[in-house]
C-alpha positions in Angstrom: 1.4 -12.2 88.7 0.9 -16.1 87.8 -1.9 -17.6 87.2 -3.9 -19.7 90.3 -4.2 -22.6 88.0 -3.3 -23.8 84.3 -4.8 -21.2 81.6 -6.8 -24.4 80.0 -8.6 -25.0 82.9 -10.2 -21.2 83.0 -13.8 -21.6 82.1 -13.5 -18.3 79.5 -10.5 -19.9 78.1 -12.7 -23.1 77.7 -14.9 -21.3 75.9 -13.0 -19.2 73.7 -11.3 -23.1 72.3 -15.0 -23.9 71.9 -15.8 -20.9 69.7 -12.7 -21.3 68.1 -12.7 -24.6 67.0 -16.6 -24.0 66.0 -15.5 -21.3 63.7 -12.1 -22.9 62.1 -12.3 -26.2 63.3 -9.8 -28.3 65.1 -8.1 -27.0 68.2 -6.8 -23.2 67.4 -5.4 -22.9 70.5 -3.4 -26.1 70.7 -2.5 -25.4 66.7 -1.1 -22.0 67.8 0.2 -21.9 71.1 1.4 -18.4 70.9 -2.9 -17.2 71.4 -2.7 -19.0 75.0 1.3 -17.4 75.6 -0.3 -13.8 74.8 -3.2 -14.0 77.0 -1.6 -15.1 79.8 1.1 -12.6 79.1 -1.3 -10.2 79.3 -3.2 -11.1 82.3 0.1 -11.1 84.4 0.4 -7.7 82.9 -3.0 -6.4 84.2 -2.9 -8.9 87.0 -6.2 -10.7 86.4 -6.7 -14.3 85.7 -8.6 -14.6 82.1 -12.1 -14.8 84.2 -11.9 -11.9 86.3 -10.4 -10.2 83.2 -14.0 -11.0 81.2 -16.1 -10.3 84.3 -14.1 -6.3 84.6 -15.7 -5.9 81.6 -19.0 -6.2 82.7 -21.1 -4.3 85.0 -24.3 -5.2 86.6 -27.4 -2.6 87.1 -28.6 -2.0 90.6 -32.5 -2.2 90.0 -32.2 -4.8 87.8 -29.2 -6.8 87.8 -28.9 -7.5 84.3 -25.8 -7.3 83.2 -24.3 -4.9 80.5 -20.7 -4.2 78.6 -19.0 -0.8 80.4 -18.2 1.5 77.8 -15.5 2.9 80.1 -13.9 -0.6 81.0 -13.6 -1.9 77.7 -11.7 1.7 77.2 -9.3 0.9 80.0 -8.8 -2.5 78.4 -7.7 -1.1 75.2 -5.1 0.9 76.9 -4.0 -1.9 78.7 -3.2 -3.8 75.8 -1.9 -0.5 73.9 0.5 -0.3 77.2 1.6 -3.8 76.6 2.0 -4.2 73.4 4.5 -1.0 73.6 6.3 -2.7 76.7 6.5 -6.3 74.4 9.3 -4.5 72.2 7.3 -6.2 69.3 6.5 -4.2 66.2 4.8 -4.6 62.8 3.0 -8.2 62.5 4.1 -9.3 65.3 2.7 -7.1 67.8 -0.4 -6.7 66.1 -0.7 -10.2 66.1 0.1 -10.4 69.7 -2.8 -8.1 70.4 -4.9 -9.9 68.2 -4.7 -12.9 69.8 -6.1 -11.4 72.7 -8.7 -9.2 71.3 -9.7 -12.9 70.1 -10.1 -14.5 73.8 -12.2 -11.0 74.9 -14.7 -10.8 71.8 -15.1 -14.6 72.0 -16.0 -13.6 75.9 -18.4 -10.9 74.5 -16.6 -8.4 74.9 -17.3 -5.9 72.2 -13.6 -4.0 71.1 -12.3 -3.3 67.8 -8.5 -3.7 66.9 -8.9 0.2 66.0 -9.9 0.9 69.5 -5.8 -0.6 70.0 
């Protein structure tokens, strides 16, 4: 899968720089490029633009509407990126970094998953 458009121009993606550069300052993502190359690696391995990979997360309740994290989804999400990171061929730092730069991007989105959950 590619992306419709350039990862930058993702709202989610806006706002993970935003929290980013709010917690360490300058432009993390622009400082290390390989955050943005992971997550978009990883969306074309799940074959969801960084969005719709934020909004799987969530679920909606019928009487209410208010919205609310799915236990099970976040579940399948750390599969996913157990999956991927096996299928990257990385190892050691490097894959866990790999991961990590995504698990940065989903809790920054609210997404609430622990590295141990990878």
């Amino acid at each position: 899968m590619t992306l419709a458009r350039p990862l930058a121009e993702y709202e989610s993606v806006q706002g993970w720089r935003t929290g980013l550069a709010q917690q360490w300052g300058g432009d993390p993502l622009a400082e290390d490029a390989e955050k943005l190359l992971a997550l978009e690696s990883f969306c074309a391995f799940v074959g969801k633009e960084p969005d719709e990979l934020l909004a799987f997360c969530f679920l909606r309740r019928k009487a209410t509407g208010e919205r609310f994290g799915s236990v099970e989804r976040r579940e399948q999400v750390a599969a996913w990126l157990r999956e991927w990171r096996a299928q990257s061929g990385l190892t050691g730092a490097a894959a866990r970094k790999r991961v990590n730069d995504v698990l940065s991007f989903l809790i920054h989105g609210g997404v609430m998953i622990h590295p141990g959950m990878v």
